[in-house]
N, CA, C and O atoms as a printed pandas DataFrame, in Angstrom:
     atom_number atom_name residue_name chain_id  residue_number  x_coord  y_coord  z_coord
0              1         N          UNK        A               1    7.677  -99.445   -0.009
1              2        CA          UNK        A               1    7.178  -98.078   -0.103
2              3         C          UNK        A               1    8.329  -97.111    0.172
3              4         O          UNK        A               1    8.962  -97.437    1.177
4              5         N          UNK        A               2    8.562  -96.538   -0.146
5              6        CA          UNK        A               2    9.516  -95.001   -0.648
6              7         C          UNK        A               2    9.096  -94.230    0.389
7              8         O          UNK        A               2    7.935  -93.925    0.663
8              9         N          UNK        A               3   10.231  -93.893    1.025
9             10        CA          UNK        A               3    9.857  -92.617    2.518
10            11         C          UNK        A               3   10.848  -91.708    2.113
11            12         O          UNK        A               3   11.769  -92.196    1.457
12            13         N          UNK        A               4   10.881  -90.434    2.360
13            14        CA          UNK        A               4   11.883  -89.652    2.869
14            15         C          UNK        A               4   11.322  -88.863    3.852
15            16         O          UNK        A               4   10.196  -88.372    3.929
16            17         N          UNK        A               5   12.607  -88.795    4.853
17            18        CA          UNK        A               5   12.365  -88.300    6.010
18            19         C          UNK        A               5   12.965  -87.223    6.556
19            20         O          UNK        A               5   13.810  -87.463    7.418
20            21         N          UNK        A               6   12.625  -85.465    6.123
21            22        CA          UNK        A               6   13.383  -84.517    6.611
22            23         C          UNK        A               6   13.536  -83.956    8.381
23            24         O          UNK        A               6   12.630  -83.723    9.181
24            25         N          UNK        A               7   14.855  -83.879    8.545
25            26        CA          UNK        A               7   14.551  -83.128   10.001
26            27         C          UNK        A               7   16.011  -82.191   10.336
27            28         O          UNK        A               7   17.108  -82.653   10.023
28            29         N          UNK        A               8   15.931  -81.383   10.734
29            30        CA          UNK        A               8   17.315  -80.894   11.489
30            31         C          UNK        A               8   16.703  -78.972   11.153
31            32         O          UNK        A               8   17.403  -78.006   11.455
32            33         N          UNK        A               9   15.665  -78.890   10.664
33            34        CA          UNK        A               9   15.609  -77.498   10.723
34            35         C          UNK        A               9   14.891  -76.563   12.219
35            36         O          UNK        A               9   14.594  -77.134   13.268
36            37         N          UNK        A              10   14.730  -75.068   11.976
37            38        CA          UNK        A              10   14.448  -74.702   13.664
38            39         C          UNK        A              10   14.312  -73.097   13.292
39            40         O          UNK        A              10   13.794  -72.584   12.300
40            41         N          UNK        A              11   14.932  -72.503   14.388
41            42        CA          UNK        A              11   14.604  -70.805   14.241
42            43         C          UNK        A              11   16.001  -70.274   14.738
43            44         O          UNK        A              11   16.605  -70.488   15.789
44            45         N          UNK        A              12   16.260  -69.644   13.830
45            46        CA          UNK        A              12   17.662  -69.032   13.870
46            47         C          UNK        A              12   17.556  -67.352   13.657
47            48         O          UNK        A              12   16.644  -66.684   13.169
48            49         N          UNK        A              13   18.585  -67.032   14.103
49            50        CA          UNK        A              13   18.780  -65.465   13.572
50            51         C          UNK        A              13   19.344  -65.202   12.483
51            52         O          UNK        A              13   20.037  -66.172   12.175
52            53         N          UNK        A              14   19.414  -64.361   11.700
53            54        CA          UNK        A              14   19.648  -63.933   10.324
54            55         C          UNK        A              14   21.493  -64.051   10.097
55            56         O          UNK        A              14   22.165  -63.120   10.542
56            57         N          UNK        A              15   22.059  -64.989    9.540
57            58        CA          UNK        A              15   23.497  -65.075    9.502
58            59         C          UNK        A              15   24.065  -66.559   10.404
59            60         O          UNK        A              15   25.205  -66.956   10.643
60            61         N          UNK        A              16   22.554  -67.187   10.790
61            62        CA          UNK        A              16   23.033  -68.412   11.340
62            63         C          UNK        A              16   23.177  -69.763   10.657
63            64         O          UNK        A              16   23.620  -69.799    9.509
64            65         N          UNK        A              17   22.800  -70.972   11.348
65            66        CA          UNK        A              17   23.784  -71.954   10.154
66            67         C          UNK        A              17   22.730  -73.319   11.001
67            68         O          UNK        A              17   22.628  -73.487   12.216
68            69         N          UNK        A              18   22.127  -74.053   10.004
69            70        CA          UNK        A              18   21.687  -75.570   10.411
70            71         C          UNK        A              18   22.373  -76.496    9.155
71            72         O          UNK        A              18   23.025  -76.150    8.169
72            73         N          UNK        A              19   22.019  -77.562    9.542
73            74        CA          UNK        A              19   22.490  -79.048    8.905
74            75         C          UNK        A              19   21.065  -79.410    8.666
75            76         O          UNK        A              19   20.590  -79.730    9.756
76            77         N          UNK        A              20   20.321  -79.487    7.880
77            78        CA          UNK        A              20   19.213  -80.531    7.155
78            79         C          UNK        A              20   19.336  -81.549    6.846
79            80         O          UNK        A              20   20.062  -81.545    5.852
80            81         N          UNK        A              21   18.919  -82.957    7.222
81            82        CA          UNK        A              21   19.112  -84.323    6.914
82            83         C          UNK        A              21   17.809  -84.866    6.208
83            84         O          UNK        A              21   16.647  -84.561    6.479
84            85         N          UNK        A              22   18.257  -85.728    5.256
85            86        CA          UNK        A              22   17.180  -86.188    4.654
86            87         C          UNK        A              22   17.466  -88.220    4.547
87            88         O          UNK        A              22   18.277  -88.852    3.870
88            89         N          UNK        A              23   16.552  -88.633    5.391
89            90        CA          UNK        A              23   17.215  -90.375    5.450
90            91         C          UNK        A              23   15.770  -90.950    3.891
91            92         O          UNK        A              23   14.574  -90.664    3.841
92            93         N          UNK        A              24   16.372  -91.542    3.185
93            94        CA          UNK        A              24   15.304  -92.564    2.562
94            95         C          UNK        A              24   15.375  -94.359    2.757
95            96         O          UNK        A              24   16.222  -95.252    2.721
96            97         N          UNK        A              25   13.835  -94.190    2.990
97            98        CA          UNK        A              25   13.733  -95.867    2.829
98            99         C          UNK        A              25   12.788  -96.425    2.124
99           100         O          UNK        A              25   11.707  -95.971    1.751
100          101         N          UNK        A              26   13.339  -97.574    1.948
101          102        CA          UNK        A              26   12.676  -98.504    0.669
102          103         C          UNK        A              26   12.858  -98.193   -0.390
103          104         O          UNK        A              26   11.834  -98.377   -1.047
104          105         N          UNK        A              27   14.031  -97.603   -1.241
105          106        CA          UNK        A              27   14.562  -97.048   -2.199
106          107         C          UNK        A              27   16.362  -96.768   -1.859
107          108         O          UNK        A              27   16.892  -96.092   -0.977
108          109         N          UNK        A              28   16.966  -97.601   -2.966
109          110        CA          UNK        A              28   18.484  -97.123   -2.662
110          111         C          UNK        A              28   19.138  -96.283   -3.448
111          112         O          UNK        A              28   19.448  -96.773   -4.534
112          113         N          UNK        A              29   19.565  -94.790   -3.208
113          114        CA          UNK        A              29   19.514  -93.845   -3.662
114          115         C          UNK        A              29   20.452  -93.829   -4.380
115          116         O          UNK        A              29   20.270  -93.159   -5.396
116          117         N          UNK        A              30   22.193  -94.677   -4.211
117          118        CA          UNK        A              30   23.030  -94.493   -4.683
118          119         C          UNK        A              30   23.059  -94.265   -6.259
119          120         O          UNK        A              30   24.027  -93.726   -6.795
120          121         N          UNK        A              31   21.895  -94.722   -7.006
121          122        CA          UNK        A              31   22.090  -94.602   -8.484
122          123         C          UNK        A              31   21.128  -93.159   -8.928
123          124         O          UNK        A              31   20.793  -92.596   -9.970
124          125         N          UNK        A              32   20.998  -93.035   -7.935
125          126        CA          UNK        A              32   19.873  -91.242   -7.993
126          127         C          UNK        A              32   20.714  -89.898   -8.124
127          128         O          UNK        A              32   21.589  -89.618   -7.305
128          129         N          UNK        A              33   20.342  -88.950   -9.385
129          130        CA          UNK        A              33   20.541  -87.945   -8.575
130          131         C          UNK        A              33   19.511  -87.318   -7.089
131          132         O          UNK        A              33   18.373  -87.775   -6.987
132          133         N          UNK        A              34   19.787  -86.746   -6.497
133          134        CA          UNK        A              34   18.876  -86.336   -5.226
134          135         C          UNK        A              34   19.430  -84.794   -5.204
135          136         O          UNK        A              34   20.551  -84.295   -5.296
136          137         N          UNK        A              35   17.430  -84.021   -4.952
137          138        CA          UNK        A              35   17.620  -82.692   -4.570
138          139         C          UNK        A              35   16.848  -82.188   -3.250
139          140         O          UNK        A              35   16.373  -82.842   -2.321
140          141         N          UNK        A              36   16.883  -80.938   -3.462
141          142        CA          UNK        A              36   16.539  -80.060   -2.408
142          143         C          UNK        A              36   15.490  -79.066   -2.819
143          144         O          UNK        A              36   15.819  -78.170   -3.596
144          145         N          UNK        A              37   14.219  -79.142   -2.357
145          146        CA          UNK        A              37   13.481  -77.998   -2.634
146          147         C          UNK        A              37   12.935  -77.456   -2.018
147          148         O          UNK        A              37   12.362  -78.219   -1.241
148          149         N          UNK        A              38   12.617  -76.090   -1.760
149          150        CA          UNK        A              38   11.910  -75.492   -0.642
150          151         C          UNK        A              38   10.662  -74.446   -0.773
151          152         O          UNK        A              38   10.603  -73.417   -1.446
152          153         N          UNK        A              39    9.960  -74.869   -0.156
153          154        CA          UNK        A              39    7.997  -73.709   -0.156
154          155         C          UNK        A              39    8.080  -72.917    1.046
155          156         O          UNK        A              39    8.147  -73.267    2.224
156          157         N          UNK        A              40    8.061  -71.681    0.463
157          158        CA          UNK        A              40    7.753  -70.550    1.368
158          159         C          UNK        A              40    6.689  -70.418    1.675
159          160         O          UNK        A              40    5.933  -71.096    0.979
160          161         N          UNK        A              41    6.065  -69.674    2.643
161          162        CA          UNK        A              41    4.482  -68.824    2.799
162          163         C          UNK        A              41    3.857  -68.576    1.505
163          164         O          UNK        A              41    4.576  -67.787    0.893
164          165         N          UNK        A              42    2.971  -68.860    0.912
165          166        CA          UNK        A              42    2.152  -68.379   -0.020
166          167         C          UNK        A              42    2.935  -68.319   -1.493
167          168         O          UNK        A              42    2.564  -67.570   -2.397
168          169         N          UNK        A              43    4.124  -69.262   -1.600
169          170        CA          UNK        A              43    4.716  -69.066   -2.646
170          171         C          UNK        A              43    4.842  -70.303   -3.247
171          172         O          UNK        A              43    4.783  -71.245   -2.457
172          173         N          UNK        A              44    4.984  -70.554   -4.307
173          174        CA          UNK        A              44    5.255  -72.278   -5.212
174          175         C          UNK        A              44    6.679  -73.104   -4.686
175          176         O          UNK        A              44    7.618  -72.487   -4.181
176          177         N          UNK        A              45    6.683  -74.061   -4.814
177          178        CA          UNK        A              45    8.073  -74.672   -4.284
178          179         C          UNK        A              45    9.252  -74.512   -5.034
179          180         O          UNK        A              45    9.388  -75.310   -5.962
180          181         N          UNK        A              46    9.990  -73.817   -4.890
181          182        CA          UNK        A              46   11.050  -74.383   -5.644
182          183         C          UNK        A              46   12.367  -74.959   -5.502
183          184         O          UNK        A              46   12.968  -74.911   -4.428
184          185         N          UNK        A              47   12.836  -75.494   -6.524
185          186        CA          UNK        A              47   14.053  -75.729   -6.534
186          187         C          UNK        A              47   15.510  -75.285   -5.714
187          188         O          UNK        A              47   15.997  -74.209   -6.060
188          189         N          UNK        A              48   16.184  -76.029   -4.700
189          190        CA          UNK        A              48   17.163  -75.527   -3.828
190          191         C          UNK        A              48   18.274  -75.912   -4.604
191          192         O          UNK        A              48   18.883  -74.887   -4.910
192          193         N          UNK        A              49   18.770  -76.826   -5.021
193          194        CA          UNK        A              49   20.167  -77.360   -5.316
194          195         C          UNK        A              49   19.775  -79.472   -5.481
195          196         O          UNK        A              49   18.853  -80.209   -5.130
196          197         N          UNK        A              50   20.661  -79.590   -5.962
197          198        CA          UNK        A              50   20.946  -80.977   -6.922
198          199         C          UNK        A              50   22.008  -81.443   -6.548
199          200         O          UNK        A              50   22.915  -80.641   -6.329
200          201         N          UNK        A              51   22.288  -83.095   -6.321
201          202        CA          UNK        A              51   23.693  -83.641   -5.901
202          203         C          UNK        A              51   23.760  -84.853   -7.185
203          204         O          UNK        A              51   22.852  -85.677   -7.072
204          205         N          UNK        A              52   24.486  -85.034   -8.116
205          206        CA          UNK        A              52   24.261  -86.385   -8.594
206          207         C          UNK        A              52   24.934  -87.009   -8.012
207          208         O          UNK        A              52   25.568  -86.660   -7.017
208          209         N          UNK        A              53   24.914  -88.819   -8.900
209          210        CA          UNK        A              53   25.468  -89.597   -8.357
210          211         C          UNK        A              53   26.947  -89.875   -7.517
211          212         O          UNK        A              53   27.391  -90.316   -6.457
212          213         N          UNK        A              54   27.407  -89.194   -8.992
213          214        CA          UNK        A              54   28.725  -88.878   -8.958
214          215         C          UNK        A              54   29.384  -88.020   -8.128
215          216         O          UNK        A              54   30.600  -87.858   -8.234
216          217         N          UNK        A              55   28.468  -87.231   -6.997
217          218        CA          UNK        A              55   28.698  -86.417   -6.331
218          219         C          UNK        A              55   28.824  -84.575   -7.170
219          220         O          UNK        A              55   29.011  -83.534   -6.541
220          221         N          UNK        A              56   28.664  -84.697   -8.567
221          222        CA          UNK        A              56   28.760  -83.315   -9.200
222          223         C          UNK        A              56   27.259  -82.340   -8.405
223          224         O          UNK        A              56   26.254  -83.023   -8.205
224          225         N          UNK        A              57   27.213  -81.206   -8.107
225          226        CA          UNK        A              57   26.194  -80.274   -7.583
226          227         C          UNK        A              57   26.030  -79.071   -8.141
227          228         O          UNK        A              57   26.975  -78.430   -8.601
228          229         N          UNK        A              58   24.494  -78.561   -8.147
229          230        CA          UNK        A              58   24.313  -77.617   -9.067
230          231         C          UNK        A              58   23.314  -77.204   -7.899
231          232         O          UNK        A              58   22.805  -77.958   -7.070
232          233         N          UNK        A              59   23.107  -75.432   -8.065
233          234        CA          UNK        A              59   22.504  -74.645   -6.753
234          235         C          UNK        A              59   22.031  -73.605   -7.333
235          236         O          UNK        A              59   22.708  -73.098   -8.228
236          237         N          UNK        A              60   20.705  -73.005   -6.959
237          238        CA          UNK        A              60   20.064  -72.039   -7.383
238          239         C          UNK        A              60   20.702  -70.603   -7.147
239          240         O          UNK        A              60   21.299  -70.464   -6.079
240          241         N          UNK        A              61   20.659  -69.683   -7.880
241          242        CA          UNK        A              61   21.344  -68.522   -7.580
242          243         C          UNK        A              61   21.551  -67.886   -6.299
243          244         O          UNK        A              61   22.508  -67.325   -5.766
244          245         N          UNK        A              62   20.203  -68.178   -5.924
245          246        CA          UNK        A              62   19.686  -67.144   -4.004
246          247         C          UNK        A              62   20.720  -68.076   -3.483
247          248         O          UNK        A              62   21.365  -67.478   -2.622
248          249         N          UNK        A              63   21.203  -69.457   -3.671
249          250        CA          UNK        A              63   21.496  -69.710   -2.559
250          251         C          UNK        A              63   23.046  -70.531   -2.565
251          252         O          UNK        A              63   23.671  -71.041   -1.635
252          253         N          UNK        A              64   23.371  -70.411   -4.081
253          254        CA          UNK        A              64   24.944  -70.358   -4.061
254          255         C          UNK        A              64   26.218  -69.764   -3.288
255          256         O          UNK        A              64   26.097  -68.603   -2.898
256          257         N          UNK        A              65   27.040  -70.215   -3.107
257          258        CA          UNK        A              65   27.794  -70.357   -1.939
258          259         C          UNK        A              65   27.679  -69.843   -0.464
259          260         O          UNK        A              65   28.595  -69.508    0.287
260          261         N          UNK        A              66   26.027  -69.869   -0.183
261          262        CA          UNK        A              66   25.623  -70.467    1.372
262          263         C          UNK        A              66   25.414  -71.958    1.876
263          264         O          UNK        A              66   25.533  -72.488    2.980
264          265         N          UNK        A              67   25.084  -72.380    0.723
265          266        CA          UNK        A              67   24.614  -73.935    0.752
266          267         C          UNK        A              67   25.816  -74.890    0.262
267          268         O          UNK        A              67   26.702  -74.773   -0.584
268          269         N          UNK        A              68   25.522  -75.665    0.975
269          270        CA          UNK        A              68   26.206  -76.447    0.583
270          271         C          UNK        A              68   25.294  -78.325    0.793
271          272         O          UNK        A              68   25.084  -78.875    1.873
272          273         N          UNK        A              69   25.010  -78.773   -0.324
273          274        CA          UNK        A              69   24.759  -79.807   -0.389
274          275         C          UNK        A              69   25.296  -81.352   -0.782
275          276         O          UNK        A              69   25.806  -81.373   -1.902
276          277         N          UNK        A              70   25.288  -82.594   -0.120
277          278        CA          UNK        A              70   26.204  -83.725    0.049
278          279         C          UNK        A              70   25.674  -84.809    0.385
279          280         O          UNK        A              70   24.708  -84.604    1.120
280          281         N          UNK        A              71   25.902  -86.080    0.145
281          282        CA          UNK        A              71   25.260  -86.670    0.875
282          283         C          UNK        A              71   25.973  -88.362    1.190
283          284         O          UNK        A              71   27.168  -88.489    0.926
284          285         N          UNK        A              72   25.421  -89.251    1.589
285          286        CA          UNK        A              72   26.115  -90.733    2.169
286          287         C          UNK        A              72   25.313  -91.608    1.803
287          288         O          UNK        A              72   24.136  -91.670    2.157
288          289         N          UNK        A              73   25.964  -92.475    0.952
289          290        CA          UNK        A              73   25.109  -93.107    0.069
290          291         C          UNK        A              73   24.997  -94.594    1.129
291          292         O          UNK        A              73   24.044  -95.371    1.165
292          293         N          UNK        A              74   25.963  -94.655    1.734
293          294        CA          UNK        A              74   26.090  -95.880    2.887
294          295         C          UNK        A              74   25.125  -95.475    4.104
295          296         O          UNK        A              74   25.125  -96.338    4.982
296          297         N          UNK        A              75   24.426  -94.534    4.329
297          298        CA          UNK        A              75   23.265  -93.834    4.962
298          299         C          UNK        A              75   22.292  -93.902    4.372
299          300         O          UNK        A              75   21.253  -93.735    5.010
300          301         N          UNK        A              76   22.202  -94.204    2.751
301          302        CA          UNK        A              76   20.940  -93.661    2.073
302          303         C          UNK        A              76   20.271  -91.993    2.563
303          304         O          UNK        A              76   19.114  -91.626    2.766
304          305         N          UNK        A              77   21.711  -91.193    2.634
305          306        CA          UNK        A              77   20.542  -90.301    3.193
306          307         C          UNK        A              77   21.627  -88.699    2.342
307          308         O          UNK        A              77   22.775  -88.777    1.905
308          309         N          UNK        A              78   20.814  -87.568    2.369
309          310        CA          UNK        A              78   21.177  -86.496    1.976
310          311         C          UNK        A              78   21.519  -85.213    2.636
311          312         O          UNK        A              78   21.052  -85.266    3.773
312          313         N          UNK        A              79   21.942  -84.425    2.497
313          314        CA          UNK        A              79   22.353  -83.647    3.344
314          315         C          UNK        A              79   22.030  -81.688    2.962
315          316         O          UNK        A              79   21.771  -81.294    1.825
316          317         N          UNK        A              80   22.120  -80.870    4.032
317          318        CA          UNK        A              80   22.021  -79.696    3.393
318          319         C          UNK        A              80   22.353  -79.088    4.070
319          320         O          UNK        A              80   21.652  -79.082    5.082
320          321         N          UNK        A              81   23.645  -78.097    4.099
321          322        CA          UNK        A              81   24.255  -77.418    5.091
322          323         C          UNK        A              81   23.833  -75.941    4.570
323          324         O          UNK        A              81   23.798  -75.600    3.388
324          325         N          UNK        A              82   23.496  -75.069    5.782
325          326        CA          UNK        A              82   22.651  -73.972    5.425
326          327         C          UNK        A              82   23.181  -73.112    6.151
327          328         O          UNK        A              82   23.108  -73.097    7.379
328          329         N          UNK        A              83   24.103  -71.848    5.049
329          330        CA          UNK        A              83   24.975  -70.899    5.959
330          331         C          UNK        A              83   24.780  -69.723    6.065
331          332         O          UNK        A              83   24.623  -69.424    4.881
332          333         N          UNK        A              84   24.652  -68.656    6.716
333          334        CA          UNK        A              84   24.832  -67.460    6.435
334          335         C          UNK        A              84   22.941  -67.203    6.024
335          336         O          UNK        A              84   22.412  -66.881    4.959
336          337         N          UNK        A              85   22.546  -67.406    6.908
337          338        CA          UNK        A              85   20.855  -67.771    6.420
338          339         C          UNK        A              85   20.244  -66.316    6.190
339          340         O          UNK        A              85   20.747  -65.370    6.796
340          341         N          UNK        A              86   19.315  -66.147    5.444
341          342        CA          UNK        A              86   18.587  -64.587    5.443
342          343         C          UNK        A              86   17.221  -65.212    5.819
343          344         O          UNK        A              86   16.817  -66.372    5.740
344          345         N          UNK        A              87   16.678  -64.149    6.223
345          346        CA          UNK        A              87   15.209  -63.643    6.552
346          347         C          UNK        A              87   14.453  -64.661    5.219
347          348         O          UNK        A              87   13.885  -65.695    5.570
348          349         N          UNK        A              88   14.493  -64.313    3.802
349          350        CA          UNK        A              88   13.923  -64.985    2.598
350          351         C          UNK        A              88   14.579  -66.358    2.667
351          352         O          UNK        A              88   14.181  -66.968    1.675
352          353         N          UNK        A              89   15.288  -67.021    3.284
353          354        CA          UNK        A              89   14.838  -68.444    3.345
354          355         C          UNK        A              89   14.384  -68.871    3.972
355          356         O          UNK        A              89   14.606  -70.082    3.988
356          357         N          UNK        A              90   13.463  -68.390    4.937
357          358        CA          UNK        A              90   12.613  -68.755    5.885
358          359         C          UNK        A              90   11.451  -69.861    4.608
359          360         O          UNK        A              90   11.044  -69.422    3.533
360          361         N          UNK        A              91   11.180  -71.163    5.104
361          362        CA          UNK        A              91   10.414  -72.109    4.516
362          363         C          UNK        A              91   10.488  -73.426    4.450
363          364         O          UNK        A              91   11.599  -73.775    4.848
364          365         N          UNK        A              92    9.746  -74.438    4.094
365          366        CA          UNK        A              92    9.587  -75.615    4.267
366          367         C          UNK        A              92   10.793  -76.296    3.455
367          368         O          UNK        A              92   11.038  -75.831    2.342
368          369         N          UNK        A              93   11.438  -77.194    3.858
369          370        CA          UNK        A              93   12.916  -77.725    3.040
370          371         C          UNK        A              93   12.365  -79.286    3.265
371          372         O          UNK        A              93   11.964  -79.857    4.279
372          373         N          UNK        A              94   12.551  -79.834    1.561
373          374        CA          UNK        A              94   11.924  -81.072    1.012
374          375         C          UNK        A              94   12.885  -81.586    0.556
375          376         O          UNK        A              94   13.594  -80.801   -0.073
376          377         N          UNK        A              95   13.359  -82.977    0.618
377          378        CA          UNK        A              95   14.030  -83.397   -0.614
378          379         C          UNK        A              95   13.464  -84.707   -1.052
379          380         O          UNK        A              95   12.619  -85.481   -0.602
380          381         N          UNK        A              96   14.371  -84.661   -2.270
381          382        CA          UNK        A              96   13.278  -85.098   -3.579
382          383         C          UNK        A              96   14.359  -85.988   -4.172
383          384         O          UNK        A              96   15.556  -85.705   -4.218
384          385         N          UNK        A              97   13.790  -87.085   -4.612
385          386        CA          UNK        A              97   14.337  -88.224   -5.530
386          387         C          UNK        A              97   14.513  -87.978   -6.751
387          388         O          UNK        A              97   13.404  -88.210   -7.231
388          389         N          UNK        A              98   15.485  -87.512   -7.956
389          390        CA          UNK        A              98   15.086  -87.309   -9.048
390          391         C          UNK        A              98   14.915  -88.389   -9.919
391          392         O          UNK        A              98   15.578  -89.423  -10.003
392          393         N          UNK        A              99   13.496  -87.848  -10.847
393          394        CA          UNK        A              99   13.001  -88.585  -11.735
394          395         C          UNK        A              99   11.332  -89.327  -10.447
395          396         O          UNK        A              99   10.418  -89.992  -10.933
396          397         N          UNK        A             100   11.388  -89.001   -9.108
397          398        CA          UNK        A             100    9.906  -89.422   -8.462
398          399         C          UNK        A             100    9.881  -88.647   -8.242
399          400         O          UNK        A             100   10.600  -88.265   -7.319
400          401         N          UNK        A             101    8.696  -87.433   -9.171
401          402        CA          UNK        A             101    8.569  -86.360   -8.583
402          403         C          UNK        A             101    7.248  -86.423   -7.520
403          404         O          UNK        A             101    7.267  -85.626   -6.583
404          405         N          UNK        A             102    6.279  -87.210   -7.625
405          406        CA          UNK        A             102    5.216  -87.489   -6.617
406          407         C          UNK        A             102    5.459  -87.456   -5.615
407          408         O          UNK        A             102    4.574  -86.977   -4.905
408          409         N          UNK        A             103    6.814  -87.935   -4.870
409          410        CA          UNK        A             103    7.360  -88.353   -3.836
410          411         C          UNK        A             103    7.853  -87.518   -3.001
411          412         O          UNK        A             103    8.827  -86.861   -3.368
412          413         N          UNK        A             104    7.306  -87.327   -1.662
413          414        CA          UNK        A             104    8.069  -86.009   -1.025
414          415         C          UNK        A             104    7.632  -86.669    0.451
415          416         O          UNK        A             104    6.521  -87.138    0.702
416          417         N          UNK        A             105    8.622  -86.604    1.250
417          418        CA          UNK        A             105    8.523  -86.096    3.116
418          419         C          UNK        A             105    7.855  -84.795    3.099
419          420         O          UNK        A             105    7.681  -83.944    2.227
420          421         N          UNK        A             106    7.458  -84.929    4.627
421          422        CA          UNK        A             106    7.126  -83.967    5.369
422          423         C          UNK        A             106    7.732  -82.722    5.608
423          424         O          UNK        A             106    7.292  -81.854    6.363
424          425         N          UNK        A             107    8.644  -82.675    5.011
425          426        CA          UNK        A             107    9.667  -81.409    5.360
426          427         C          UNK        A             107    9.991  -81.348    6.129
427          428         O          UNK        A             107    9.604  -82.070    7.048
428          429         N          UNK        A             108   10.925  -80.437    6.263
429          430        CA          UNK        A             108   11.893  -79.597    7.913
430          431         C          UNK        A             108   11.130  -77.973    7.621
431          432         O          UNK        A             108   10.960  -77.653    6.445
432          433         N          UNK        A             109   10.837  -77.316    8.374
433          434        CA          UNK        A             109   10.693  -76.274    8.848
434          435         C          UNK        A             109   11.911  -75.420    8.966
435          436         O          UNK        A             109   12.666  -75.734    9.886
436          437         N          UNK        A             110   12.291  -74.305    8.150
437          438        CA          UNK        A             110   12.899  -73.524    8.628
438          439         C          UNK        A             110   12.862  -72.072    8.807
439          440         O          UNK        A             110   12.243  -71.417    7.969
440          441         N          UNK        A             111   13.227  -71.695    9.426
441          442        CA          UNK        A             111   12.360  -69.849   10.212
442          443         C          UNK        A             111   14.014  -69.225   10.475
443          444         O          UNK        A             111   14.974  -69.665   11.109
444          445         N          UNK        A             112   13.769  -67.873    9.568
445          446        CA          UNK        A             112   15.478  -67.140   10.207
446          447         C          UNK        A             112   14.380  -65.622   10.282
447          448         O          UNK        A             112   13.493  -65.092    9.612
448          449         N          UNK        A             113   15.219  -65.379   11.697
449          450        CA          UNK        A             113   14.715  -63.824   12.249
450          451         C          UNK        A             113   15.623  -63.145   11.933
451          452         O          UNK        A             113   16.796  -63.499   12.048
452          453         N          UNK        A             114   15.079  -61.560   11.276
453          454        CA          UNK        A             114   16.018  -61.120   11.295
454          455         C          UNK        A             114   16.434  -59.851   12.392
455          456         O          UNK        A             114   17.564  -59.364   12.372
């Protein structure tokens, strides 16, 4: 069975900085691309940023060069470095196997005050 497991998010002030980790098990990711998506309050989920295999990355406009996403394939796990945070990314941070889209963790929680 296929887990992913988000955690490392919290409550920050507006311009602060977390690390998001994402570990999977029962699935070996190295031949995956793997992303990042995030649900706000009352809003649809979307799309954060993309790592392929190869390590090439692609990032949604809001959140180009704050983010930075990476990950360790000898970890099976993904990564999401989150900089310079605003008030509007306050929301649930998922990551996602591409090509299983059914498949999602629990999220990390993240909250920026401003």
């Amino acid at each position: 069975q296929v887990q992913l497991v988000e955690s490392g998010g919290g409550l920050v002030q507006a311009g602060g900085s977390l690390r998001l980790s994402c570990v999977v098990s029962g699935l070996t990711i190295n031949t995956f691309t793997m992303n990042w998506f995030r649900q706000a309050p009352g809003k649809e989920r979307e799309f954060v940023t993309s790592i392929s295999r190869n390590g090439g990355t692609y990032y949604a406009s809001s959140v180009k060069g704050r983010f930075t996403i990476s990950r360790d394939n000898a970890k099976n796990a993904v990564y999401l470095q989150v900089n310079n945070l605003k008030p509007e990314d306050t929301a649930v941070y998922y990551c996602n196997i591409n090509g299983l889209s059914g498949i999602w963790g629990q999220g990390t929680q993240v909250t920026v005050s401003s």
